[in-house]
MINU-390241 format. One record per residue (C-alpha): chain; x, y, z; residue in three letters. Coordinates in nm, 3 decimals, padded with zeros to 5 digits. Example, Ala and Ser with C-alpha at 12.3 -4.5 7.8 and 13.67 -1.06 7.14 Angstrom:
% MINU-390241
<'A',<01.230,-00.450,00.780>,'ALA'>
<'A',<01.367,-00.106,00.714>,'SER'>
This chain:
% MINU-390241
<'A',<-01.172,03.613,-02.883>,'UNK'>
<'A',<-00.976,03.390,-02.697>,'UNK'>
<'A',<-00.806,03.441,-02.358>,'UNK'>
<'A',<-00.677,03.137,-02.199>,'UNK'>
<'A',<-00.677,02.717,-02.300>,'UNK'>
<'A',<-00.656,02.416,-02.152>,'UNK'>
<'A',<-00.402,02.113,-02.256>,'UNK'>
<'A',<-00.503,01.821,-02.130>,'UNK'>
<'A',<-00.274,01.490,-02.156>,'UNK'>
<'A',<-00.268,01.164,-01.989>,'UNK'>
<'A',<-00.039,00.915,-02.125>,'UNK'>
<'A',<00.301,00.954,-02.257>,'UNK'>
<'A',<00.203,00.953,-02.654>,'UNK'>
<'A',<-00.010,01.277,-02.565>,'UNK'>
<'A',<00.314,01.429,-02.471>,'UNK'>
<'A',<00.479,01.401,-02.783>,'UNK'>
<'A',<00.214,01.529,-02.964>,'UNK'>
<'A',<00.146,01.848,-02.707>,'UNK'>
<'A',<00.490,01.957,-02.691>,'UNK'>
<'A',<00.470,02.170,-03.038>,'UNK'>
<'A',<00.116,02.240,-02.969>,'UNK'>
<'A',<00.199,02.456,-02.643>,'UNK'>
<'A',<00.540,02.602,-02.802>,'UNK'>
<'A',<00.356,02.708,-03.117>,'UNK'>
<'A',<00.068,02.880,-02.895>,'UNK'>
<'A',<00.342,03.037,-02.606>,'UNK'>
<'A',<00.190,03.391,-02.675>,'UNK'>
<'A',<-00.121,03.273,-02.560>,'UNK'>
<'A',<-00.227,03.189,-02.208>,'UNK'>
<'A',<-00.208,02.806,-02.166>,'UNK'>
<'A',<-00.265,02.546,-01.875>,'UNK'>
<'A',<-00.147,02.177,-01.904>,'UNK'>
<'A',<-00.369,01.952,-01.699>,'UNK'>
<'A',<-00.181,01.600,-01.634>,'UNK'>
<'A',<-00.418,01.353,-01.536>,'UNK'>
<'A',<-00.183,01.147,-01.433>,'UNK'>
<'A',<-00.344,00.822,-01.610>,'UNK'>
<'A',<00.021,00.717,-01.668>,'UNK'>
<'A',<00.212,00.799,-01.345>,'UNK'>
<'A',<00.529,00.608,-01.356>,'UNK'>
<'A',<00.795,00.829,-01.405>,'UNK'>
<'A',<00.941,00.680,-01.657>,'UNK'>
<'A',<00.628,00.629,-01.834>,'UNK'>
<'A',<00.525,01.064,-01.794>,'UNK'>
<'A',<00.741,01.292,-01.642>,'UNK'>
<'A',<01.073,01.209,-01.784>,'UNK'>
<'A',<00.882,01.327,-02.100>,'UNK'>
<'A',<00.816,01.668,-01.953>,'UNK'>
<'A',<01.210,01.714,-01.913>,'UNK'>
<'A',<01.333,01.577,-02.223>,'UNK'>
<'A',<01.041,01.756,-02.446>,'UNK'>
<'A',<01.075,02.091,-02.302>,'UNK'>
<'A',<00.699,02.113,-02.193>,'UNK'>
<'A',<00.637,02.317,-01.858>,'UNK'>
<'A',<00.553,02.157,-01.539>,'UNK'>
<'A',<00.196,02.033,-01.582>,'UNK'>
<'A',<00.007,02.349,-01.425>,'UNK'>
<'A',<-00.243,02.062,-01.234>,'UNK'>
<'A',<-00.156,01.687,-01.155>,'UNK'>
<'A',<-00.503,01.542,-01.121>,'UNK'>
<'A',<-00.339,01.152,-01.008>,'UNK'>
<'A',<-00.597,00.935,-01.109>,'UNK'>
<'A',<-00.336,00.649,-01.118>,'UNK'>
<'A',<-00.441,00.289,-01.253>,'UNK'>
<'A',<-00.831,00.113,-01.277>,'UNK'>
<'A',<-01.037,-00.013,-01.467>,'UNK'>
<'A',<-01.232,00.196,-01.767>,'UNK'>
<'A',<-01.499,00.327,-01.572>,'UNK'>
<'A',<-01.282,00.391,-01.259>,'UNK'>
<'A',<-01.033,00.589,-01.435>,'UNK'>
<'A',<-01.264,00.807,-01.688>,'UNK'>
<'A',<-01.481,00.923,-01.387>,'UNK'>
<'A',<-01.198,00.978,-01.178>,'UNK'>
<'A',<-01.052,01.209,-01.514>,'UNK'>
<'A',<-01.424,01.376,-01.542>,'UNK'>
<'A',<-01.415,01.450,-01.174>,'UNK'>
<'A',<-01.151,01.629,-01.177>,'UNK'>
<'A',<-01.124,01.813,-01.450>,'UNK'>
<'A',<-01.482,01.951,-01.416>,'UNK'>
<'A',<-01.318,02.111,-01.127>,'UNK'>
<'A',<-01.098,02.246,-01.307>,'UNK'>
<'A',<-01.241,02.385,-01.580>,'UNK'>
<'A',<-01.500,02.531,-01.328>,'UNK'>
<'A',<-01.244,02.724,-01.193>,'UNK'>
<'A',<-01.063,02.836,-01.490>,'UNK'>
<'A',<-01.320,02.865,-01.708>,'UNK'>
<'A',<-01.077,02.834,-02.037>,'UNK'>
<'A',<-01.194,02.927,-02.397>,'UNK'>
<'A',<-01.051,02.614,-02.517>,'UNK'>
<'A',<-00.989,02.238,-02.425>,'UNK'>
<'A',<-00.693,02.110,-02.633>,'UNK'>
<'A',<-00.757,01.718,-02.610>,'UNK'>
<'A',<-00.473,01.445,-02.755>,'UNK'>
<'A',<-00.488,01.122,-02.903>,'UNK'>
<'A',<-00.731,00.853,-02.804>,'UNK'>
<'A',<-00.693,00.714,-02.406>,'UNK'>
<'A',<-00.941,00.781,-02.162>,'UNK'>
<'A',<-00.825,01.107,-02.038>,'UNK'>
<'A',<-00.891,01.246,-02.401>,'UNK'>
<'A',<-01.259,01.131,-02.398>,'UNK'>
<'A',<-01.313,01.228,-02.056>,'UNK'>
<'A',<-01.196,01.553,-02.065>,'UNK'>
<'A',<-01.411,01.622,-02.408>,'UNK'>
<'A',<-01.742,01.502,-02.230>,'UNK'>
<'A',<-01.666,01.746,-01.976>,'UNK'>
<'A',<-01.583,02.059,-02.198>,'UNK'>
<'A',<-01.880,01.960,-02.364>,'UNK'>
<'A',<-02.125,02.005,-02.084>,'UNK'>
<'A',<-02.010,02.274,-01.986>,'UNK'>
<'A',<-02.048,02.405,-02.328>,'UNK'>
<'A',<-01.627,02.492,-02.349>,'UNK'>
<'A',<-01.511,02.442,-02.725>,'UNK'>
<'A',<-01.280,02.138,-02.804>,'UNK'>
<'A',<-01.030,02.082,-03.015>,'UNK'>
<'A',<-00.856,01.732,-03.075>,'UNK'>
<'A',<-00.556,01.653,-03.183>,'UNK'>
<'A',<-00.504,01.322,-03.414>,'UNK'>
<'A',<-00.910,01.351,-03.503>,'UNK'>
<'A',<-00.979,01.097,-03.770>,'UNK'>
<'A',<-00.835,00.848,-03.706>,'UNK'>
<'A',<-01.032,00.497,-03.748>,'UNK'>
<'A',<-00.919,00.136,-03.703>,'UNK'>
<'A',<-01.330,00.033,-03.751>,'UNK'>
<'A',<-01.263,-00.193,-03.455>,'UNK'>
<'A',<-01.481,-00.125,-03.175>,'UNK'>
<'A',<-01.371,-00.395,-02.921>,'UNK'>
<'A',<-01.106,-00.138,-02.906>,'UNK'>
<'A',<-01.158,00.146,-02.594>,'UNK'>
<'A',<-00.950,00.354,-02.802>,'UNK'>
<'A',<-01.144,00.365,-03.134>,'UNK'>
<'A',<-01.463,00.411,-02.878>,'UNK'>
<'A',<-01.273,00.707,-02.735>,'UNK'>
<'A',<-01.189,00.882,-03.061>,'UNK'>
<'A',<-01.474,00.824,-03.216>,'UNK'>
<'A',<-01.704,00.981,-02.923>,'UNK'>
<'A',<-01.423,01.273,-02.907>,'UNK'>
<'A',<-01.456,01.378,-03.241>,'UNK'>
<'A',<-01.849,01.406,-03.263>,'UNK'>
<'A',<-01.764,01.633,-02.924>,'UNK'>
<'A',<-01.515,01.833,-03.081>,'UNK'>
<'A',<-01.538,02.208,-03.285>,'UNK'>
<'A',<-01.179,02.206,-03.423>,'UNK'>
<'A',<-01.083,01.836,-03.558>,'UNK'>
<'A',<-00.692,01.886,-03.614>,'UNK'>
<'A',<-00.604,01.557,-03.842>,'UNK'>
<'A',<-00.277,01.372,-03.939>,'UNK'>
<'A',<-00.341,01.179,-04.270>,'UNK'>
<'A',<-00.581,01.292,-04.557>,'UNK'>
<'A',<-00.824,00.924,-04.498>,'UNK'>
<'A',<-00.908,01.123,-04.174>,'UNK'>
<'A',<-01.136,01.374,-04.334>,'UNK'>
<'A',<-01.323,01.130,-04.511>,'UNK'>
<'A',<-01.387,00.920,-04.222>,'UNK'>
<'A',<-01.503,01.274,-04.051>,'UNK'>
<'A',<-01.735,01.307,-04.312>,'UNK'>
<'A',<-01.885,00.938,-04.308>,'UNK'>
<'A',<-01.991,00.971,-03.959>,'UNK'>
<'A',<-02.110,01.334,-04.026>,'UNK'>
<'A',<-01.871,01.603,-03.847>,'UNK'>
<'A',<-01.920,01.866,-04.038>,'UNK'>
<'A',<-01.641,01.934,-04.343>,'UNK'>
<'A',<-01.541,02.317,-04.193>,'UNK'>
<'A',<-01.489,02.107,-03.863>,'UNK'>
<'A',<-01.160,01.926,-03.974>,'UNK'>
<'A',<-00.841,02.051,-04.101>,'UNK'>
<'A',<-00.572,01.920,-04.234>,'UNK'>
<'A',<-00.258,02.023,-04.044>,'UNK'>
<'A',<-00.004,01.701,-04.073>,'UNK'>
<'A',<00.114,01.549,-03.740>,'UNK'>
<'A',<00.232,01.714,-03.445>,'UNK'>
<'A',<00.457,01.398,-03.299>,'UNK'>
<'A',<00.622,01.359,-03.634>,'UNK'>
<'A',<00.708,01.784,-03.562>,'UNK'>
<'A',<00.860,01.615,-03.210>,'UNK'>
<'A',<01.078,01.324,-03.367>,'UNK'>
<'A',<01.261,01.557,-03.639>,'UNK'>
<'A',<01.266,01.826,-03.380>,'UNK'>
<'A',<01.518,01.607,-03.190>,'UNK'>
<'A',<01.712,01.381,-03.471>,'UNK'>
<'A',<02.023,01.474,-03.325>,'UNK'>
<'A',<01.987,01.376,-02.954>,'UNK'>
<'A',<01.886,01.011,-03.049>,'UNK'>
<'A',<02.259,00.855,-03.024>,'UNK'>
<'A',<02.192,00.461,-03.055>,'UNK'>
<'A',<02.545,00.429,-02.945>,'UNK'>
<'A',<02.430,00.576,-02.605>,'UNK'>
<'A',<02.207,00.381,-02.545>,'UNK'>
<'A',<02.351,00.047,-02.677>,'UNK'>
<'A',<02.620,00.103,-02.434>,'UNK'>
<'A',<02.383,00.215,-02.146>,'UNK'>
<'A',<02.197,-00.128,-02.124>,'UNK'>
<'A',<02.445,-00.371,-02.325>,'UNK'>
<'A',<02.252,-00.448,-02.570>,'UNK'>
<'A',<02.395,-00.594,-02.906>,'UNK'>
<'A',<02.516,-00.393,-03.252>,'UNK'>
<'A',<02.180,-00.589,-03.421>,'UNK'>
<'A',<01.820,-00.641,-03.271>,'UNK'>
<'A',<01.523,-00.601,-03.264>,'UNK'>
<'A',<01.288,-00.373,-03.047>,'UNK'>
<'A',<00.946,-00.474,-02.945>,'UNK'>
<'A',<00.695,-00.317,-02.724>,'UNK'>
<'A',<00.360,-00.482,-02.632>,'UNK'>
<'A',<00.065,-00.334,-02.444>,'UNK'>
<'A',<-00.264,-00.367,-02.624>,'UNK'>
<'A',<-00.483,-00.514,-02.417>,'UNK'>
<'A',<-00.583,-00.821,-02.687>,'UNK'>
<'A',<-00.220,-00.916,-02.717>,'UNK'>
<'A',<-00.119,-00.896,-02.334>,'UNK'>
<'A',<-00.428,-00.883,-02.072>,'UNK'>
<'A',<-00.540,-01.299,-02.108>,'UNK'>
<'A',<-00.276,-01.549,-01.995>,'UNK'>
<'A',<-00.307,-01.794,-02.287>,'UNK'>
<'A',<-00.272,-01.499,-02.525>,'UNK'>
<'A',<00.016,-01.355,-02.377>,'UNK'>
<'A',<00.214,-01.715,-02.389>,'UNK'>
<'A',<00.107,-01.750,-02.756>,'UNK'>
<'A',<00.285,-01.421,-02.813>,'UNK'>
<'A',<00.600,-01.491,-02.593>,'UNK'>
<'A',<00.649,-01.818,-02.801>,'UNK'>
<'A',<00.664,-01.623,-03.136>,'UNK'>
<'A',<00.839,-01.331,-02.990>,'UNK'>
<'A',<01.121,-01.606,-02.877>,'UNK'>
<'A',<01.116,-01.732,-03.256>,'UNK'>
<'A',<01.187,-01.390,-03.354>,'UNK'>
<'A',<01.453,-01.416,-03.052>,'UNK'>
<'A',<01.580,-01.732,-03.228>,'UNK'>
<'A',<01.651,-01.498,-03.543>,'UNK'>
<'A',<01.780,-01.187,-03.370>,'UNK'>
<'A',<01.816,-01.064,-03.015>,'UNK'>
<'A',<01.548,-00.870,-02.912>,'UNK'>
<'A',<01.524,-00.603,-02.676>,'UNK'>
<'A',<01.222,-00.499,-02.529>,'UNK'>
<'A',<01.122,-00.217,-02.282>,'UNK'>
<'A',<00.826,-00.396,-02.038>,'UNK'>
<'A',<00.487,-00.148,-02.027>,'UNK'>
<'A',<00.343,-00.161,-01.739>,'UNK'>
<'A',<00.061,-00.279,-01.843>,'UNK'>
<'A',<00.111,-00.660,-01.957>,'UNK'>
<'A',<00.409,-00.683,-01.748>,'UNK'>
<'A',<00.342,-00.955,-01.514>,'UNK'>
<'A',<00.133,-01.142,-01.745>,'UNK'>
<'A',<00.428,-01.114,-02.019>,'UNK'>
<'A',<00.673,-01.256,-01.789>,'UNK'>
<'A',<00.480,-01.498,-01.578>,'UNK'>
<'A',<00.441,-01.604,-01.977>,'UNK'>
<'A',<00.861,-01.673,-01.930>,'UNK'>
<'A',<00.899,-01.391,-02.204>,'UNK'>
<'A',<01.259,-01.348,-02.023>,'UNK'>
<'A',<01.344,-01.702,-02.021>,'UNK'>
<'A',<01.505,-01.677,-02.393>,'UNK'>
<'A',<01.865,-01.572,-02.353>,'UNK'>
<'A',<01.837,-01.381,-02.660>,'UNK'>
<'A',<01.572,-01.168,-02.500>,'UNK'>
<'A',<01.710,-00.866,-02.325>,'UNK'>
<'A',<01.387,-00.664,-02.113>,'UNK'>
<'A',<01.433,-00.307,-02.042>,'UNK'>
<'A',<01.257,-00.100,-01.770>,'UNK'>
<'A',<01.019,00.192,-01.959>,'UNK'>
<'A',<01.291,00.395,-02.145>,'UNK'>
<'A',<01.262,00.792,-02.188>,'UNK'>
<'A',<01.150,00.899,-02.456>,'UNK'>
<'A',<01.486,01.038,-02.644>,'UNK'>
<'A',<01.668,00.680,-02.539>,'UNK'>
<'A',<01.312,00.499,-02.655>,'UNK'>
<'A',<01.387,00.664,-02.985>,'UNK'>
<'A',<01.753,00.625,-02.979>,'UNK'>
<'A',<01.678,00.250,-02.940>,'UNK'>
<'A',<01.430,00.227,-03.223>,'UNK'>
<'A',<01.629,00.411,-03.459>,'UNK'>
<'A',<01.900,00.189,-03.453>,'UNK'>
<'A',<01.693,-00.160,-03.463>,'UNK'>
<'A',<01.713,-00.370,-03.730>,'UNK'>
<'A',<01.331,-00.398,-03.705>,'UNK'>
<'A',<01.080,-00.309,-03.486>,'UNK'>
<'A',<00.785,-00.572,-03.325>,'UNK'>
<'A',<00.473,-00.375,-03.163>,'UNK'>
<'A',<00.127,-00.313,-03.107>,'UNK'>
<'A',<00.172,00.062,-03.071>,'UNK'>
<'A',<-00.032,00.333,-03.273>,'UNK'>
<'A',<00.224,00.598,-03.238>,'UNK'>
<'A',<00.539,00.357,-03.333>,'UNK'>
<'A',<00.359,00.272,-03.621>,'UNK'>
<'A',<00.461,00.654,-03.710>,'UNK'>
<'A',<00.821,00.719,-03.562>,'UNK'>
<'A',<00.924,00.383,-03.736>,'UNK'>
<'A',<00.776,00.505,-04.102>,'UNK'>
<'A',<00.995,00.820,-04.076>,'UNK'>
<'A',<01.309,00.663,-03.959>,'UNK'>
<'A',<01.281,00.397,-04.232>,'UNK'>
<'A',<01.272,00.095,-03.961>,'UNK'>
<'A',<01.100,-00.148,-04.127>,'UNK'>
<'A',<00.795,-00.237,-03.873>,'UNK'>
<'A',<00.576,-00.515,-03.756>,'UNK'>
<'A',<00.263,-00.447,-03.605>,'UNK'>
<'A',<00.103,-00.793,-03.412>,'UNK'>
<'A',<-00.260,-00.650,-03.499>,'UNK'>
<'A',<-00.548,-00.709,-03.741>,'UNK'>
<'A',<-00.584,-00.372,-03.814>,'UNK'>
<'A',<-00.495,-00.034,-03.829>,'UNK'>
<'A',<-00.588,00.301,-03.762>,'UNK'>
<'A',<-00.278,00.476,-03.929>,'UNK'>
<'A',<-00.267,00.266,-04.256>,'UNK'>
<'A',<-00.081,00.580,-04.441>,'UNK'>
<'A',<00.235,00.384,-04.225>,'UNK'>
<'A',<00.185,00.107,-04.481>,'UNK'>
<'A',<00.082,00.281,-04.838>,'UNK'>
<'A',<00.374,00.526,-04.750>,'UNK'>
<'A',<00.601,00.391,-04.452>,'UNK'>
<'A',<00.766,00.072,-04.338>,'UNK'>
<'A',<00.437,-00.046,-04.175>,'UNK'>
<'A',<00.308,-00.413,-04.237>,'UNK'>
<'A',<00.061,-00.595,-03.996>,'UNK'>
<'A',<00.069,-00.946,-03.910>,'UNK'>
<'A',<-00.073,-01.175,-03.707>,'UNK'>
<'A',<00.140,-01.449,-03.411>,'UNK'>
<'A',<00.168,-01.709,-03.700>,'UNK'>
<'A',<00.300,-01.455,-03.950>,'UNK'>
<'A',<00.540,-01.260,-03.730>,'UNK'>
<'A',<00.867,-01.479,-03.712>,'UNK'>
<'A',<00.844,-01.526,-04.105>,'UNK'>
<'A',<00.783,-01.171,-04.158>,'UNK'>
<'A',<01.097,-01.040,-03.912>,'UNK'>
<'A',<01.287,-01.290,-04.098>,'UNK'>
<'A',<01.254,-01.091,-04.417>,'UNK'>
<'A',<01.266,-00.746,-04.264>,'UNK'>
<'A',<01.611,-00.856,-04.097>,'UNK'>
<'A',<01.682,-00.966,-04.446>,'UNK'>
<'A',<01.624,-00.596,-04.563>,'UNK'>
<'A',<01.372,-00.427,-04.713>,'UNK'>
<'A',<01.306,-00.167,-04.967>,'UNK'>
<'A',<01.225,00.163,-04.810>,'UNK'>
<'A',<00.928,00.375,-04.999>,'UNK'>
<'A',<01.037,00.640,-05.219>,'UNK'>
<'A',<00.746,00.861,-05.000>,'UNK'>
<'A',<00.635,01.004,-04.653>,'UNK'>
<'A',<00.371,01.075,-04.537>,'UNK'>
<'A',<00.206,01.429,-04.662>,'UNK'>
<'A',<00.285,01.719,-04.407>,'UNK'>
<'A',<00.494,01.518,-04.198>,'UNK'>
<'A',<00.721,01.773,-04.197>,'UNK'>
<'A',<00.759,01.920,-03.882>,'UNK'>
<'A',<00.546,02.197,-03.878>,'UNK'>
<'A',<00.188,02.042,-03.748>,'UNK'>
<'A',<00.209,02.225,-03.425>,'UNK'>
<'A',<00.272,02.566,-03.617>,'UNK'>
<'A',<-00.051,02.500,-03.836>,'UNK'>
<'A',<-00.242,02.369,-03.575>,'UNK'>
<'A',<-00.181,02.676,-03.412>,'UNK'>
<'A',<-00.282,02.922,-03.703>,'UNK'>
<'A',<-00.618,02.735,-03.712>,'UNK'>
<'A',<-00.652,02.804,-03.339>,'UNK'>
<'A',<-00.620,03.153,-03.357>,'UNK'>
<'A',<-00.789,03.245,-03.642>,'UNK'>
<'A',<-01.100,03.017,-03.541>,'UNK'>
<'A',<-01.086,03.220,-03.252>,'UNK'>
<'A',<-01.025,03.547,-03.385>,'UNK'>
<'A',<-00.681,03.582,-03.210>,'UNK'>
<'A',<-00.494,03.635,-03.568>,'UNK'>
């Protein structure tokens, strides 16, 4: 039977999807370990105060670095910690390199895992995150996934079948959870921004890391500029290169400092499209009905496009394609399947009754 688990999160899309993870399990007793892989502020604990989570239990700090750096400073510490509490459970998130670090450390110490968005495939491995979720779930006992495709791909690379469950998706249980605190006006007023635009966020490192790349995407992010001002909140990551690229030089381009999460939402909700390279924006956008381009070749959500507002495109494709979704487009009749707000409640039926709690 149980008696205690770990959360472990890193980066601010694993807060999103924790948050109705720990309030479904509040009976239980439950740690949240911050690795503090995103440390901003902005970027982590601003989403701690606005989602309602408690005070991470452990900061671990492991800041900025490369791959290596960061994932052994993650293992370090959390072997640590998991030494000294010696939980039941590790409750991993997503797909950064906290959530693969934290799995190869549960594992070897033989501590059960359980992740959170298993399934998940964009078959691209010069991704790190596909690396990362793919190693996770073959180290995982409980693979909690969003989208039916996910089992299948489970299956393919042979995770056993009693291993995954279906349980819907726990930062879809976040966004509905919070509809009525996401006041565009608010926010329109907040930063000045115009009654029409579009939002963009860019991070992924094949879009923003190489200097040539980066300017190619400035130039078609100013054509989309040239159609519609566009706002966009600067990650950290990509910043410098992004506006050493002159990405601010377009005086229909209006960059934002990180936003919060509930203004980040506020803002999305009430674009007239939406320009990213984001996994989980992919999501919000599909159940808002914001029509969405992502600037990648691939997906690993691709339920966003057979039942959201999802289309991918590549530089050359993205000013004709935000032409037409400012033009309007038809919304599908469908969402997702268990995107209902209740993923955190399931996920935590599965937890106690694999554990012998219920």
């Amino acid at each position: 039977m149980i008696t205690s688990l770990v959360h472990v999160v890193g980066a601010r899309p694993n807060l999103v999807k924790a948050a109705p993870v720990v309030a479904a399990l509040d009976d239980l007793d439950q740690t949240v370990v911050h690795t503090g892989q995103h440390y901003d502020e902005r970027m982590s604990k601003v989403f701690f105060d606005e989602l309602g989570l408690p005070e991470p239990d452990v900061n671990l700090g492991v800041g900025s670095g490369g791959h290596a750096e960061q994932t052994a400073a993650v293992m370090i510490g959390l072997e640590r910690e998991f030494l000294r509490r010696s939980p039941d459970l590790v409750v991993v998130y997503g797909d950064v390199n906290s959530t693969i670090a934290a799995a190869l450390v549960a594992a070897k110490l033989h501590i059960p895992v359980a992740h959170v968005e298993a399934g998940l495939r964009s078959f691209d491995m010069s991704m790190p995150e596909e690396v990362n979720r793919r190693l996770t779930d073959q180290l995982s006992d409980l693979c909690f996934v969003t989208s039916p495709e996910a089992i299948g791909h489970l299956a393919n690379e042979g995770v056993p079948v009693e291993r995954a469950h279906f349980v819907g998706n726990p930062m879809i249980d976040t966004l509905l959870a919070n509809l009525d605190r996401f006041d565009t006006g608010r926010v329109r007023a907040a930063h000045g921004l115009p009654e029409r635009y579009v939002l963009a966020t860019m991070h992924r490192p094949a879009n923003v890391d190489a200097p040539e790349t980066a300017a190619a995407l400035v130039r078609h992010l100013h054509g989309v500029a040239d159609l519609a001002d566009l706002v966009i909140p600067v990650h950290p990551r990509g910043r410098a290169t992004l506006l050493a690229a002159g990405l601010d030089d377009h005086p229909s381009v209006h960059v934002l400092e990180p936003l919060g999460y509930i203004d980040f939402i506020a803002a999305v909700r009430g674009a007239a499209a939406v320009v990213t390279d984001s996994g989980g924006l992919q999501e919000e956008t599909t159940i808002l009905g914001v029509p969405c381009l992502t600037v990648r070749p691939n997906t690993e959500r691709p339920i966003t496009i057979t039942h959201g507002t999802n289309r991918l495109v590549t530089f050359e494709e993205l000013v004709p394609a935000a032409g037409k979704a400012l033009g309007g487009l038809e919304r599908p009749d469908r969402t997702p399947p268990l995107w209902d707000g209740h993923a955190g409640v399931r996920i935590a039926d599965v937890v106690r009754r694999w554990t012998g709690v219920a």
